[in-house]
C-alpha positions as CSV (number, residue, x, y, z in Angstrom):
1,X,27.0,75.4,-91.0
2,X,30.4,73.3,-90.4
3,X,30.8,69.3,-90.3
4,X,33.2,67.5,-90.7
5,X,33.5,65.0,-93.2
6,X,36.5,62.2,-92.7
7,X,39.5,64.4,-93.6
8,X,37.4,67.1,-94.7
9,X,36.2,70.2,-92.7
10,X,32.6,71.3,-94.7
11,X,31.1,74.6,-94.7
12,X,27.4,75.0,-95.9
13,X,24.9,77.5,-96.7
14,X,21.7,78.3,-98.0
15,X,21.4,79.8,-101.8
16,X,20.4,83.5,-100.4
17,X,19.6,84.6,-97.0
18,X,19.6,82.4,-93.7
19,X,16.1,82.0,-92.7
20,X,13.4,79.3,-91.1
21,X,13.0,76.6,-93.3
22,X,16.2,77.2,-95.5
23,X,18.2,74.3,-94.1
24,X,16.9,71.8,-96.6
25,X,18.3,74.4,-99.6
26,X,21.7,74.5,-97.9
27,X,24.5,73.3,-100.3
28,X,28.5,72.9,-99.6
29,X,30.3,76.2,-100.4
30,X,34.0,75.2,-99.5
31,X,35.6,72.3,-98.5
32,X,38.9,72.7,-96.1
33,X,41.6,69.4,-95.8
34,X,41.4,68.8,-91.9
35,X,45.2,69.4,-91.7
36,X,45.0,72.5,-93.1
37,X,42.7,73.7,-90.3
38,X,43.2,74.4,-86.8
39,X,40.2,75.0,-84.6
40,X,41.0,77.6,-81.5
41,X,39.2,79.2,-78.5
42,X,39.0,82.6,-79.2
43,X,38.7,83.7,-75.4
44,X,40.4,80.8,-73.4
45,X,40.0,82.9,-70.1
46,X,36.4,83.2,-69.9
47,X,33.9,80.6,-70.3
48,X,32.3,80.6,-73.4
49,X,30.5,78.3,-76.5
50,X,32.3,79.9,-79.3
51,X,35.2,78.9,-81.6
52,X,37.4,80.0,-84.0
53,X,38.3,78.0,-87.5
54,X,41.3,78.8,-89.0
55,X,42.2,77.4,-92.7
């Protein structure tokens, strides 16, 4: 999971495997500065709901 958190970019998980019911076990793993990430469209020529997060 990503958020974003003021100036902070988020990324969370689950303790073990991604599964029904895990999402109230999911804890922060990294936290990324907002201006040292740029978020990108991986394929800007097709329409799609993907994107890329670069840090």
């Amino acid at each position: 999971m990503v958020a974003l958190a003021g100036t902070r970019i988020l990324l969370a998980a689950p303790p073990k495997r991604v599964s029904t019911r895990r999402d109230a076990l999911t804890r922060v793993v990294a936290e990324i500065p907002a201006e040292d990430a740029v978020l990108a469209d991986p394929l800007p020529e097709f329409e799609n709901s993907r994107l890329l997060l670069r840090a």
